[in-house]
C-alpha distance (Angstrom), angle and dihedral (degrees) to the residues before:
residue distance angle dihedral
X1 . . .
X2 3.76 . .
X3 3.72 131.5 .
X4 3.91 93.7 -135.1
X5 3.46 81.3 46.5
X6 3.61 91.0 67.9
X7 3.48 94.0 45.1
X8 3.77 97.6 53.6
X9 3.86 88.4 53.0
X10 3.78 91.3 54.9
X11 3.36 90.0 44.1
X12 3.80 101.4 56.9
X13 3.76 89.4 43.2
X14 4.00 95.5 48.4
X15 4.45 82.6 46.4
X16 4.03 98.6 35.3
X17 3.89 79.9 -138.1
X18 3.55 138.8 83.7
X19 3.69 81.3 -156.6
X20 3.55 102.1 60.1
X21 4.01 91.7 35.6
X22 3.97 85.2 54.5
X23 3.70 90.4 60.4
X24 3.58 88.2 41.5
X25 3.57 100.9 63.7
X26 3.89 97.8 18.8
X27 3.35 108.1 -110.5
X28 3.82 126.4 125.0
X29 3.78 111.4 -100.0
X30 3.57 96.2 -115.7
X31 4.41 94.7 50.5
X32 4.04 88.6 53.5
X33 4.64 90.5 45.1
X34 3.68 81.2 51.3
X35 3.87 93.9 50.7
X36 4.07 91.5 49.4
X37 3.81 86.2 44.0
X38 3.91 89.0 62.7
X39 3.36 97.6 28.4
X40 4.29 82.0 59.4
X41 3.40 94.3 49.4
X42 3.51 100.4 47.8
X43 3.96 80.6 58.5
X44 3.42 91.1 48.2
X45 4.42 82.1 -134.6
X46 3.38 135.0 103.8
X47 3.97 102.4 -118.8
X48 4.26 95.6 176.1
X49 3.71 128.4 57.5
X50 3.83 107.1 -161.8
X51 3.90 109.7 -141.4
X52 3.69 129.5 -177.8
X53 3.77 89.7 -98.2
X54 3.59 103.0 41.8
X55 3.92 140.7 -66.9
X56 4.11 132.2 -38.1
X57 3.39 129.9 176.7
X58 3.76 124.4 -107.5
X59 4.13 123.3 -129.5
X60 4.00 80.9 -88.2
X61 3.37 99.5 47.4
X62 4.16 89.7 42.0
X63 3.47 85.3 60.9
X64 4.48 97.1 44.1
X65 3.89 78.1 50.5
X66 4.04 98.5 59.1
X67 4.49 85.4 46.9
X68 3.63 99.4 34.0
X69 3.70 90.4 53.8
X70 4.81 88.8 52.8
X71 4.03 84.9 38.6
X72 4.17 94.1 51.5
X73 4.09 88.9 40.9
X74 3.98 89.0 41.5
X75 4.29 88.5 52.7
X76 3.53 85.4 49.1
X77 3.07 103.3 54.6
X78 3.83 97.0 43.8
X79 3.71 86.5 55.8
X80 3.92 89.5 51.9
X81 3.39 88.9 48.7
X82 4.11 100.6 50.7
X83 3.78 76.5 61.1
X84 3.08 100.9 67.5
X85 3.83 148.6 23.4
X86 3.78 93.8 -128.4
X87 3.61 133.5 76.9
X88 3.99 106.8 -91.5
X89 3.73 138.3 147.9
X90 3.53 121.8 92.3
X91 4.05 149.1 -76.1
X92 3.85 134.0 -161.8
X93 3.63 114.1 -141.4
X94 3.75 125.9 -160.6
X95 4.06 122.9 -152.9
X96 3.68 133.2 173.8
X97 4.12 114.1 -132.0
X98 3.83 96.9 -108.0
X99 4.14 79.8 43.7
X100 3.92 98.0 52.3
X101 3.83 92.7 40.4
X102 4.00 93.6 66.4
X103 4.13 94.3 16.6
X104 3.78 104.9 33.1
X105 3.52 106.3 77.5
X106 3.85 103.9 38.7
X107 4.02 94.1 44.8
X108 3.63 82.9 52.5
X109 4.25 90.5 47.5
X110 3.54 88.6 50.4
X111 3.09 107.2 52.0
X112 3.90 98.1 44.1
X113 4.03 80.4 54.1
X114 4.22 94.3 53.0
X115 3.85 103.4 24.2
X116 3.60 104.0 30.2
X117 3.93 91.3 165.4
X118 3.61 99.9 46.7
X119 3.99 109.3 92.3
X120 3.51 120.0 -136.2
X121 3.49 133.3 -144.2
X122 3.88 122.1 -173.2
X123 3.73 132.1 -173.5
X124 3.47 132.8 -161.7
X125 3.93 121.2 -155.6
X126 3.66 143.1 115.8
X127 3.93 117.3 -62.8
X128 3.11 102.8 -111.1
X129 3.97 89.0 55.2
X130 3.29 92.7 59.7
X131 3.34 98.5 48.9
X132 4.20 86.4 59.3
X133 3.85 79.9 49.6
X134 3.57 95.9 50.8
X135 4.07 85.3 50.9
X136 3.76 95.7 52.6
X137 3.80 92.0 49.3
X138 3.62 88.9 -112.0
X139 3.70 97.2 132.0
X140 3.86 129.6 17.0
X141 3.69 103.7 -135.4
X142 3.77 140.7 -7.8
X143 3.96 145.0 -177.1
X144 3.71 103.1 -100.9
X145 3.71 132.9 -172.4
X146 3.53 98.7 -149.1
X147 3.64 148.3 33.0
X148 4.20 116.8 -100.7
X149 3.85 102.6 -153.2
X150 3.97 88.2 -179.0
X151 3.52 100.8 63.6
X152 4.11 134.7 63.7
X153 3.87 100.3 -115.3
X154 3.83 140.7 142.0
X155 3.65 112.9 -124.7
X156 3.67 132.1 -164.3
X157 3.59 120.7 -161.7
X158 3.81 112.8 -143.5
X159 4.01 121.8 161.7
X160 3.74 144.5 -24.0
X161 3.91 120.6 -124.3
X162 3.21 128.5 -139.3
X163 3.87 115.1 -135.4
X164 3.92 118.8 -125.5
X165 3.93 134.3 -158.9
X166 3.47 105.3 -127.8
X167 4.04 135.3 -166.1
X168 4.14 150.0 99.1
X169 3.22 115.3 -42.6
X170 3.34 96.4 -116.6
X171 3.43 102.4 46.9
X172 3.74 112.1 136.9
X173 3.25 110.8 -105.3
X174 3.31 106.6 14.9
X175 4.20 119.3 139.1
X176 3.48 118.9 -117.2
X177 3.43 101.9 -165.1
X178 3.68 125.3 96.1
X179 3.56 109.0 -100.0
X180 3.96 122.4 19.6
X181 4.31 133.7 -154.7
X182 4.01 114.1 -128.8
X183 4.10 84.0 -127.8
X184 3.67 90.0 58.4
X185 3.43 96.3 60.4
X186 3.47 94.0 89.8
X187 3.89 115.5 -173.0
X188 3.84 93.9 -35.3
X189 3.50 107.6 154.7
X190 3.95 115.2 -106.1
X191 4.37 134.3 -157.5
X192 4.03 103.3 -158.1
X193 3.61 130.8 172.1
X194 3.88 111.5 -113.1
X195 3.39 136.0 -91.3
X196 3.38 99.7 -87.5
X197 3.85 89.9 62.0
X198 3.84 119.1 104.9
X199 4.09 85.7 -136.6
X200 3.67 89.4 54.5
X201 3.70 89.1 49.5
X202 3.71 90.2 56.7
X203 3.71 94.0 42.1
X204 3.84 96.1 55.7
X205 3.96 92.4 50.9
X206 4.18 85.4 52.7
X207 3.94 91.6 43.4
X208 4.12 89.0 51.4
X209 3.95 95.1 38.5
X210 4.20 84.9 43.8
X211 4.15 76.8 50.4
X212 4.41 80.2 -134.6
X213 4.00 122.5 142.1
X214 4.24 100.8 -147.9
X215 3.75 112.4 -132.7
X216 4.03 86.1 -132.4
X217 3.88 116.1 -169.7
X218 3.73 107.1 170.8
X219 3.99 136.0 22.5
X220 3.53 110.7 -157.0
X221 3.86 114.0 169.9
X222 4.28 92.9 -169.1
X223 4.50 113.5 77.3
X224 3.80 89.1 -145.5
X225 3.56 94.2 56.8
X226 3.44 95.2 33.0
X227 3.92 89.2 55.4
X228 3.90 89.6 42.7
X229 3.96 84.4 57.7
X230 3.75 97.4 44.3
X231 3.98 85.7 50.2
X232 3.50 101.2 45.3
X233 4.06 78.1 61.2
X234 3.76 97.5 -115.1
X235 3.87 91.8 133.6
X236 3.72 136.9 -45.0
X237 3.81 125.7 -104.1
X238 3.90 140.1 -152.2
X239 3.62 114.0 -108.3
X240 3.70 142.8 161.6
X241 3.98 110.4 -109.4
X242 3.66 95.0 -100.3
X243 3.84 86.6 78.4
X244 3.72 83.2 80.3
X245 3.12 107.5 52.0
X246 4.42 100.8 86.7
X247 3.91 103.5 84.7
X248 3.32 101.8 -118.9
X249 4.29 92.3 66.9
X250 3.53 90.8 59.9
X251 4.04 82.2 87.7
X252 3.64 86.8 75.4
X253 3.83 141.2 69.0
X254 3.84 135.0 -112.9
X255 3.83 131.2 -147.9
X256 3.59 113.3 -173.8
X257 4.27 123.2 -128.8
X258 3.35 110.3 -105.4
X259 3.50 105.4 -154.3
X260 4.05 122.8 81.4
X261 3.88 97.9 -131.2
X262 3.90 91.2 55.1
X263 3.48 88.6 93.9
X264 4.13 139.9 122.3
X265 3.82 121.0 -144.4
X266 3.74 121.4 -150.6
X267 3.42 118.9 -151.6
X268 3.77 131.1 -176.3
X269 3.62 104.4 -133.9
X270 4.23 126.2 175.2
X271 3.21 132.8 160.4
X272 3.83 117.8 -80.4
X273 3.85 121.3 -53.3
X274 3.62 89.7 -127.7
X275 4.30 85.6 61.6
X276 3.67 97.0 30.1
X277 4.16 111.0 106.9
X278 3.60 122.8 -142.4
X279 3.52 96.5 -97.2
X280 4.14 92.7 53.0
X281 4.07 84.3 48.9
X282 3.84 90.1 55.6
X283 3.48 92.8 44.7
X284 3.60 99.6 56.7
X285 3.59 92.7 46.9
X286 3.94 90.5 53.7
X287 4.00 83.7 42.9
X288 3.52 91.7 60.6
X289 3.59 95.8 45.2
X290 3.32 98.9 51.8
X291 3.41 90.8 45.2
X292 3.60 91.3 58.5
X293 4.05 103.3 45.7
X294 3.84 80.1 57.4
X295 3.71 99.0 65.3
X296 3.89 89.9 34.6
X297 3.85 85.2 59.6
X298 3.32 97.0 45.5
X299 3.41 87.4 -114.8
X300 3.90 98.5 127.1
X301 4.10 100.1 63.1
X302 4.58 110.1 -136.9
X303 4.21 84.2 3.5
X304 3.94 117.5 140.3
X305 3.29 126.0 -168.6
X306 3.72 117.1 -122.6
X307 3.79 121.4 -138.7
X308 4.09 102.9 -85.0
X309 3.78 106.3 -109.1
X310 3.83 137.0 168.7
X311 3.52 122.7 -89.4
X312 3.90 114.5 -92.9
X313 4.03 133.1 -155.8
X314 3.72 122.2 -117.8
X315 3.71 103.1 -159.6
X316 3.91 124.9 -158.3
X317 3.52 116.5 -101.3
């Protein structure tokens, strides 16, 4: 098996044409079919179904594509790396909103400051995105906010978050005490993410276990908008404290969650050591750190710092 032979594959999955992958890498169409033809054989699978409209992968190939992709960043990286004496190569990191609003920025910092040769690529999305990402080798690591028993991956526990109440001062309604009870909430208004959310998720279980029915008003599945909604004084919304942390949400008051079990965990979670490169190892070290100086400084509003512990396997069932 050949390098470029990896890099055609990936190619003509990324395009969904051997066509447009041709042009791509520039090679005439018929040169790169050839390569996949070999590169099939010497498999002994068939890793391309032709269609009318182009080429998809089969269940074999799917599954080339998810290694190919850690292999190709892997050879990379080595070759970065036999250019130089210090660590280098690169590492996708994936973030949550409310995450990359307190986190983003200083991870970022940091690591330009320690590992100035190792390029860094971060995504923003929804957990449970990333988590599919983190399955298709499409990042390295993430900040998760739940465990995913199905899949082979190292995970990191790293604090608990307290949740917060969240809205305009003046909102009607609104407690001003310190710490408030889901069943006193009453019929105050309330902006949520959707269903599909993993904070939604945990906010249900609390509502039922609180035995409280949410006067909800809005879904909103984006934190910007969300926070534009909760501003613009259209409700308030239940949040963990890293809401808070842009500037422009300092405008608006906080209430604490009473209850203990209204609380998000945040996980470091990467694929396994064994696949992780040097780069993604560094990273999640710096991660952590960061991470940690954060909540020391009160930096990382309702954050707690879990007990520091090594890195454990979740292996597919």
């Amino acid at each position: 098996m050949e390098f470029r032979q990896l890099r055609y594959f990936l190619s003509v999955v990324e395009h969904g044409s051997m066509g447009k992958a041709a042009l791509e890498l520039g090679v005439v169409t018929s040169a790169l079919s050839q390569q996949i033809s070999r590169l099939e054989s010497e498999l002994s699978t068939r890793l391309l179904q032709r269609t009318s409209t182009g080429v998809v992968p089969t269940d074999a190939g799917l599954a080339f594509w998810r290694q190919a992709q850690l292999a190709l960043r892997h050879i990379e990286d080595a070759a970065l790396a036999a250019r130089s004496a210090r660590l280098s190569g690169h590492v996708s990191v994936g973030m949550a909103p409310s995450t990359a609003s307190v986190l983003g920025a200083a991870f970022m910092a940091a690591m330009r400051a320690r590992y100035p040769d190792v390029r860094l690529r971060m995504v923003e999305s929804l957990s449970g995105y990333l988590a599919s990402m983190l399955s298709a080798r499409q990042i390295d690591l993430a900040v998760l906010f739940r465990e995913e028993p199905a899949q082979r991956f190292s995970v990191m526990p790293l604090l608990d978050e307290q949740l917060f109440l969240i809205g305009t001062p003046g909102l009607l309604q609104l407690p001003a005490r310190k710490a408030v009870r889901l069943k006193d909430l009453g019929r105050l208004p309330l902006v949520l993410p959707s269903g599909a959310h993993g904070l939604r998720s945990l906010l249900s279980s609390a509502f039922r276990r609180a035995e409280y029915e949410p006067n909800i008003v809005a879904e909103v599945d984006g934190l910007p908008l969300l926070m534009d909604s909760v501003r613009a004084g259209i409700g308030a919304t239940i949040q963990p404290g890293a809401a808070l942390a842009r500037p422009e949400n300092t405008v608006l008051a906080s209430v604490r969650v009473a209850e203990r079990y209204a609380t998000r965990p945040n996980m470091i979670t990467s694929v396994s050591d064994d696949e992780l490169s040097p780069s993604g190892l560094a990273a999640r070290v710096v991660l952590a750190d960061v991470a940690r100086q954060l909540v020391r400084e009160g930096r990382w509003p309702g954050a707690r710092l879990l007990e520091p512990a090594p890195s454990r396997q979740l292996k597919a069932s």
